[in-house]
Each structure stands twice: as structure tokens, then as C-alpha cells.
SETI-148400 format. One record per residue: residue number from 1; chain; x, y, z of N, C-alpha, C in turn. Coordinates in steps of 0.001 Angstrom, whole numbers, always signed. Example, Ala and Ser with C-alpha at 12.3 -4.5 7.8 and 13.67 -1.06 7.14 Angstrom:
// SETI-148400
1 A +13190 -5690 +7800 +12300 -4500 +7800 +13200 -3300 +7800 .
2 A +12850 -2250 +7080 +13670 -1060 +7140 +12900 +30 +7870 .
END
This chain:
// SETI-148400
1 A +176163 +115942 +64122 +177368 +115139 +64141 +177499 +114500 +65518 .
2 A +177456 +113101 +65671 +177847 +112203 +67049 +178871 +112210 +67213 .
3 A +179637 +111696 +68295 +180645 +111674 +68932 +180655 +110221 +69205 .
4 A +181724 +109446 +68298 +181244 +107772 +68819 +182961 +107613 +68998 .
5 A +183110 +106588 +70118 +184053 +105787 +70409 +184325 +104855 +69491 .
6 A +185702 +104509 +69049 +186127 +103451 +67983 +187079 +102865 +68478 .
7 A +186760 +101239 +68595 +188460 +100498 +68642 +187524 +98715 +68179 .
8 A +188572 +98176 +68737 +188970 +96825 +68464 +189337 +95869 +69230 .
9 A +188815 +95039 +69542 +189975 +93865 +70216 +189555 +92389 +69724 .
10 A +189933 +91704 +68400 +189563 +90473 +67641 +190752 +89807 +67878 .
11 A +190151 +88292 +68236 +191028 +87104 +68213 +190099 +86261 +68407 .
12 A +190342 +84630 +67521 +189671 +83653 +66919 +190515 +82834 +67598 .
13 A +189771 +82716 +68966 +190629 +81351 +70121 +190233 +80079 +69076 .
14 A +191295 +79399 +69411 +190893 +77755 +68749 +191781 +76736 +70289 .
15 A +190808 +76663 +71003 +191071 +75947 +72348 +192149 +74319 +72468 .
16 A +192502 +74564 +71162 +192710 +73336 +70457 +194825 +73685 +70469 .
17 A +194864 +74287 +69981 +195926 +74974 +70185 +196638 +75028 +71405 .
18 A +198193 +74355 +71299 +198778 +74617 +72745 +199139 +76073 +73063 .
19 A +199650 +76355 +72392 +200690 +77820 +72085 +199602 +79130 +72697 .
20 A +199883 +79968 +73811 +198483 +81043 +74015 +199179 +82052 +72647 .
21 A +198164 +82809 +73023 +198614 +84093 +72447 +198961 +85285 +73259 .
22 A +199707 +85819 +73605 +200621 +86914 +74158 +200141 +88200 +73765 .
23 A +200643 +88798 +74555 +200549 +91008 +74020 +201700 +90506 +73350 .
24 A +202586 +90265 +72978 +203711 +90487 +71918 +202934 +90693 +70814 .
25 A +202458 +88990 +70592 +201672 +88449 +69411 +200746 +90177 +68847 .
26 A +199805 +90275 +69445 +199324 +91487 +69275 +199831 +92708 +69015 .
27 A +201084 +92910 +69275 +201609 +94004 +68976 +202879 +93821 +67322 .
28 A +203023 +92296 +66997 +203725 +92196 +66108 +203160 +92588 +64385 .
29 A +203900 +93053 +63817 +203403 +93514 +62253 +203434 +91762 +61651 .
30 A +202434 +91704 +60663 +202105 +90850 +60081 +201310 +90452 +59185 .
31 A +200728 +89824 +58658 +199347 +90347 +57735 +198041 +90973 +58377 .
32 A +198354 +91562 +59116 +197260 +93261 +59914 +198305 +94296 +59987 .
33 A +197360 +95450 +61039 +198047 +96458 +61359 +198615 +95920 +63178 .
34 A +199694 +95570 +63528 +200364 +95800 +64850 +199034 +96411 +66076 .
35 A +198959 +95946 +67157 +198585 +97043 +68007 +198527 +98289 +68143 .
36 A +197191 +99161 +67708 +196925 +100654 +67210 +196570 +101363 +68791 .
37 A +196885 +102737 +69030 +196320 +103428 +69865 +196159 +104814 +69158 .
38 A +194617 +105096 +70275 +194561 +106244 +69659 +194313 +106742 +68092 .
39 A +195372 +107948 +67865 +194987 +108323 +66578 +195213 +107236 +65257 .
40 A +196259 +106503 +65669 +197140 +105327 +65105 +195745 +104520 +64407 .
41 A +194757 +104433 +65093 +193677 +103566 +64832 +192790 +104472 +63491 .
42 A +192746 +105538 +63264 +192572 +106725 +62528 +193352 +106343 +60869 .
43 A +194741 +106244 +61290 +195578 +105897 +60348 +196050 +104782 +59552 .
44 A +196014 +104010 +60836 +196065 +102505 +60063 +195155 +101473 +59978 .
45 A +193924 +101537 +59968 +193051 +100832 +59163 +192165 +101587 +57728 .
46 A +192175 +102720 +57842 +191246 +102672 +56276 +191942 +102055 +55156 .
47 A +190949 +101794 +54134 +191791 +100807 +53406 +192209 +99646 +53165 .
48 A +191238 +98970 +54573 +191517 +97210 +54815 +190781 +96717 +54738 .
49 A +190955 +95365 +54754 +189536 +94533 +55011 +188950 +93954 +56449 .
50 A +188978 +94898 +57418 +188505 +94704 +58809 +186731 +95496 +58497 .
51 A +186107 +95194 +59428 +185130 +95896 +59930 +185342 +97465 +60062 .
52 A +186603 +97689 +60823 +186813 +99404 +61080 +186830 +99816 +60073 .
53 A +187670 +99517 +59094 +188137 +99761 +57860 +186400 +100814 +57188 .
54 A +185431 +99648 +56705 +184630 +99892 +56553 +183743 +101289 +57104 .
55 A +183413 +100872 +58648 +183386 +101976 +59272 +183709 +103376 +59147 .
56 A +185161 +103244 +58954 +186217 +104430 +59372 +185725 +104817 +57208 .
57 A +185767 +104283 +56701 +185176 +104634 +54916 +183881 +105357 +54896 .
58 A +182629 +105050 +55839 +181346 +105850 +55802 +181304 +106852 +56810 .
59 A +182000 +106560 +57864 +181386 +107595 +59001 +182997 +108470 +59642 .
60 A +184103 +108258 +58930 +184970 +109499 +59509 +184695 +111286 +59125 .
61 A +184292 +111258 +58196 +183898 +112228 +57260 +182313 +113238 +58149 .
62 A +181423 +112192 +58757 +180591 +112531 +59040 +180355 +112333 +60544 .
63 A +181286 +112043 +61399 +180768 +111930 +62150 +182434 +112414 +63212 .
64 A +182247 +112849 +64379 +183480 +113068 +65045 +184129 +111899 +65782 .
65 A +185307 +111339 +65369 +185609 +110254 +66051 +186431 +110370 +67292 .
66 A +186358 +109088 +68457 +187045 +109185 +69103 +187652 +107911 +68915 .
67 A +189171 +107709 +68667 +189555 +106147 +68644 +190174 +105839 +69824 .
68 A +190341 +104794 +70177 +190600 +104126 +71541 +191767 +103276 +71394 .
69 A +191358 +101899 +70934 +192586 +100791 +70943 +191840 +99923 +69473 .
70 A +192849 +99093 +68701 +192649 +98741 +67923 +193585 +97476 +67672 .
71 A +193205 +95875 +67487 +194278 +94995 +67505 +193704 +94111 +66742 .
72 A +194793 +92930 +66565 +193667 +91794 +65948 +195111 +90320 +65692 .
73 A +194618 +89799 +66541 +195766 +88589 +66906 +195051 +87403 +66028 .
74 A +194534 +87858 +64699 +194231 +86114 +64115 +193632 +85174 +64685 .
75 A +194193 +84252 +64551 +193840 +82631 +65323 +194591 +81944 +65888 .
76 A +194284 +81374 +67045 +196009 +80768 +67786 +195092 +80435 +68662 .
77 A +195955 +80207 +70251 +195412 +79719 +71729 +195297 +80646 +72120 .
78 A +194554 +79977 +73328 +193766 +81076 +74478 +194783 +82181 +74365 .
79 A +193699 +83544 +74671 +194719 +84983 +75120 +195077 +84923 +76418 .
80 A +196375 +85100 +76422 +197269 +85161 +78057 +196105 +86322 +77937 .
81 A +196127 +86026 +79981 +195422 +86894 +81223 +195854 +88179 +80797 .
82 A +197605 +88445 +80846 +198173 +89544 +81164 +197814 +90542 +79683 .
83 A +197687 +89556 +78426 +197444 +90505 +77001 +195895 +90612 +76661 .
84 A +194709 +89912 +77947 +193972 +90326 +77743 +193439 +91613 +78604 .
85 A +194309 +92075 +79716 +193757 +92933 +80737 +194406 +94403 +80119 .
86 A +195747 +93398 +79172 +196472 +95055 +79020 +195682 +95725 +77903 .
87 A +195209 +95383 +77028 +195094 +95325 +76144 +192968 +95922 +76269 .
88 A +192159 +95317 +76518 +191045 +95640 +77411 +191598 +97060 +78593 .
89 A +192297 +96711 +79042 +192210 +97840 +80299 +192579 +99111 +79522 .
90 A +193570 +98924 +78877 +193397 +100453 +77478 +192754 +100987 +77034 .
91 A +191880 +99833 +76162 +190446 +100749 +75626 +189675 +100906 +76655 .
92 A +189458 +100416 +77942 +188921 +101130 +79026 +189044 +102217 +79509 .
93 A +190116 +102209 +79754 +190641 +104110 +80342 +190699 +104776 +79381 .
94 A +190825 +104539 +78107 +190586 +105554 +77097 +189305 +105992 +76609 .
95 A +188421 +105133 +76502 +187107 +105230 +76237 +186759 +106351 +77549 .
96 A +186731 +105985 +78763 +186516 +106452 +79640 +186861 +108155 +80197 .
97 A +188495 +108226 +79341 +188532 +109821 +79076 +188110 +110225 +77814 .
98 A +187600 +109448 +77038 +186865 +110466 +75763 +185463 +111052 +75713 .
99 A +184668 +110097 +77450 +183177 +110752 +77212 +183329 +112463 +77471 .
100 A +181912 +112340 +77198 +181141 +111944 +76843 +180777 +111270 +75406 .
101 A +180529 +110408 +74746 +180760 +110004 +73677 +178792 +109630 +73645 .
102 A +178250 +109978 +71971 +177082 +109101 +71451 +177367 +107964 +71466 .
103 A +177799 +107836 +70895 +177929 +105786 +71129 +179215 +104938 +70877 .
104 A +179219 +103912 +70915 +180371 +103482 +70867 +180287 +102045 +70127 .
105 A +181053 +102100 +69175 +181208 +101125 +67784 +183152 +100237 +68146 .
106 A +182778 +99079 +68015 +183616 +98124 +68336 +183788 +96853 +67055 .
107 A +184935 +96877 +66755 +185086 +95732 +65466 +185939 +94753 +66335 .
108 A +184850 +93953 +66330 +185319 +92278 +67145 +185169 +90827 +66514 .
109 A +185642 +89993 +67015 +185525 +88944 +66174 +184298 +87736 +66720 .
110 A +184165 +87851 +68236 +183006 +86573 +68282 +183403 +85531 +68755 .
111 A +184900 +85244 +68968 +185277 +83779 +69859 +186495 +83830 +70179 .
112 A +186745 +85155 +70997 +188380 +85036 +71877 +187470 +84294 +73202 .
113 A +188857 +83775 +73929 +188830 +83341 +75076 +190411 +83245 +75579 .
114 A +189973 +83866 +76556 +191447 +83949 +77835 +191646 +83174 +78755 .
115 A +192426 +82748 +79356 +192153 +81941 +80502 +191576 +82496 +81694 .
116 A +191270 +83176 +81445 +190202 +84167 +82975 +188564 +83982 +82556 .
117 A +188942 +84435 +80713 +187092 +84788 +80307 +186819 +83789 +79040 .
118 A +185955 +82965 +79113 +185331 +81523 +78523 +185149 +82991 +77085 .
119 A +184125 +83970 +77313 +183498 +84806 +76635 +184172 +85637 +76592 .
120 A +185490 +86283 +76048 +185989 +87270 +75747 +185232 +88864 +75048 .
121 A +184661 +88410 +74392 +183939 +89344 +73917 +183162 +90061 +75021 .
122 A +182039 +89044 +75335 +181050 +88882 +76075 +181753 +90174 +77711 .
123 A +182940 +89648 +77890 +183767 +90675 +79395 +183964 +91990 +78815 .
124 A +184337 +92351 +77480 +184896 +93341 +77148 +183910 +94341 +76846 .
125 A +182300 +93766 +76822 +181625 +94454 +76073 +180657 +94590 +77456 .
126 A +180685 +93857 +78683 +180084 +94407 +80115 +181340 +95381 +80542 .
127 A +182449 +95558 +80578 +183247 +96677 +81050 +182769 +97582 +80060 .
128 A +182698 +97498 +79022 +181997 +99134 +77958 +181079 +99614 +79036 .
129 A +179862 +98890 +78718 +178861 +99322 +79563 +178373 +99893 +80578 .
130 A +179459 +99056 +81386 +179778 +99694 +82763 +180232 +101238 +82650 .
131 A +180877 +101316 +81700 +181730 +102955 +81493 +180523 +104085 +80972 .
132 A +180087 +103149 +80040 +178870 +104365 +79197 +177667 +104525 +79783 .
133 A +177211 +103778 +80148 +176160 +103662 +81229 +174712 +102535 +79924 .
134 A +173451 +102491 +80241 +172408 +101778 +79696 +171746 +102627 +78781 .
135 A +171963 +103636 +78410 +171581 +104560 +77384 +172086 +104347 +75955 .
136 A +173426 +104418 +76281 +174720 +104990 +75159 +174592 +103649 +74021 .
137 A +174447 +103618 +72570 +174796 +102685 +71904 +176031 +102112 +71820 .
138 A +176178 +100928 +72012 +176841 +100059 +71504 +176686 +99089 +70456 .
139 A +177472 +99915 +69121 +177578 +98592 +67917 +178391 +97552 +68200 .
140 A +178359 +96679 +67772 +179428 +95507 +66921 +179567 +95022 +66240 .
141 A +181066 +94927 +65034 +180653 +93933 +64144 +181392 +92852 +64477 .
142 A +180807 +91337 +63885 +181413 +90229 +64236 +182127 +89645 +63290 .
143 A +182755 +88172 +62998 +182903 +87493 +61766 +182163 +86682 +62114 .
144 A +181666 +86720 +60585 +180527 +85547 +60324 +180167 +84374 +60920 .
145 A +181157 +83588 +61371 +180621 +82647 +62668 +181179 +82862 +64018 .
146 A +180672 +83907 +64515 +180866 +84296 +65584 +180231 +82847 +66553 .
147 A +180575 +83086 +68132 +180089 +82743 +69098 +179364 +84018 +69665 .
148 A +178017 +83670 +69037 +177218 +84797 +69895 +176562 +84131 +71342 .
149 A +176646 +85032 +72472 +176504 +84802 +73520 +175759 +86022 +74121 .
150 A +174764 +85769 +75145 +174082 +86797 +75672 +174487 +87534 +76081 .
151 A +175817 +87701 +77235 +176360 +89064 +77337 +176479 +89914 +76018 .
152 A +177230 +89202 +74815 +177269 +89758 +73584 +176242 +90470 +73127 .
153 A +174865 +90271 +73258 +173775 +90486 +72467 +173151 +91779 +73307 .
154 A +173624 +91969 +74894 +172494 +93122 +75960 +173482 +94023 +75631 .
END
């Protein structure tokens, strides 16, 4: 039985859009689950149609989880700075007190952007790294037309 890290952080920037998107936005109920922590992430996705969902259907049973942070802001404008650091810096320090962890599995979407990071994904998934070290797996799943980008892919 592994020990894998679980969370989330999906949003489908459309640069096009005046309006950013906020930590409110992320934390509001709507057609998802609100901003999850922790066990919350355990509870409120099986049963959906996210990536975790899936996940959390084959491998809770078999495998020991650790959940972290879990969100998913749709489609809108760039992610404010402040709802992408809070929001990232969470599943950071949490990930970070759950090692040692086998690996670590992330349901993302493939084209946030903040006004700090062009590659949202791409930042969130070099701070993992940084935490787990060049050993530890890292999954991801994307939506189908992701912006895949090389940070994304090492």
C-alpha cells in the first residue's frame, strides 16, 4: 500500500476576459465542490465528474491517502496573485507535512494563468517538486486541451 498525496488546483484562464478570478470565486458553491481541504477533499469529490473523482473511485480503497487542497474555478480571467499563492501555498505546506509520501497525484486542468505565472500549472507543479524531491512520482490529469508546457511534462 503507497502513500500518495491528493489535491487540485484547475482553472481554464481565457485571457480574453476582463473580470480575474479571485479566492472568493474559488471558494464559492456552484456547479463544483467550493474550495476542499484536507479530509473535505476525501468527501467531496467521489461521485463526480472531475479527474479526483475517478481517482478517489480506484485507488481510496487501495491505497493510503493523503489529501491536501482541492478547487476548481471553471473559466473566467486571469487568477488574482493573492488566490493563486493562497491557494498553491496550501497545498504546499500541506503536502509538505504529509511526507513522506510515494507519490503524488494532482487533478489539474492545463491553462490557468495568474498575473505572476503565464504557466500556472507549469509553477505549481516546480513547487511540488521542489518539496518531494526528483525521485517521488508525480501524476497529472489534464482536460483534454490542455496547454501542455515543459515545466508541465519534467
Amino acid at each position: 500500500m503507497a502513500r500518495i498525496a491528493v489535491g487540485g488546483f484547475q482553472h481554464e484562464t481565457n485571457c480574453f476576459v476582463p473580470v480575474p478570478t479571485d479566492f472568493e470565486y474559488f471558494t464559492a458553491v456552484g456547479d463544483r465542490p467550493p474550495l476542499c481541504m484536507g479530509a473535505e477533499v476525501l468527501r467531496n469529490l467521489p461521485n463526480r465528474a472531475f479527474g479526483m473523482s475517478g481517482f478517489l473511485a480506484d485507488m481510496a480503497d487501495r491505497h493510503q491517502l493523503a489529501p491536501l487542497v482541492w478547487t476548481s474555478g471553471g473559466a473566467g480571467g486571469y487568477v488574482t496573485n493573492d488566490a493563486y499563492e493562497r491557494i498553491a501555498g496550501e497545498m504546499i505546506r500541506r503536502l509538505s507535512e504529509a511526507l513522506p509520501v510515494d507519490a503524488v497525484y494532482l487533478d489539474l486542468h492545463g491553462a490557468m494563468c495568474s498575473f505572476d505565472f503565464e504557466d500556472g500549472e507549469g509553477e505549481l507543479l516546480r513547487r511540488v517538486r521542489a518539496v518531494v524531491g526528483p525521485k517521488i512520482p508525480v501524476v497529472i490529469s489534464l482536460d483534454y486541451h490542455t496547454n501542455l508546457t515543459r515545466p508541465m511534462s519534467n
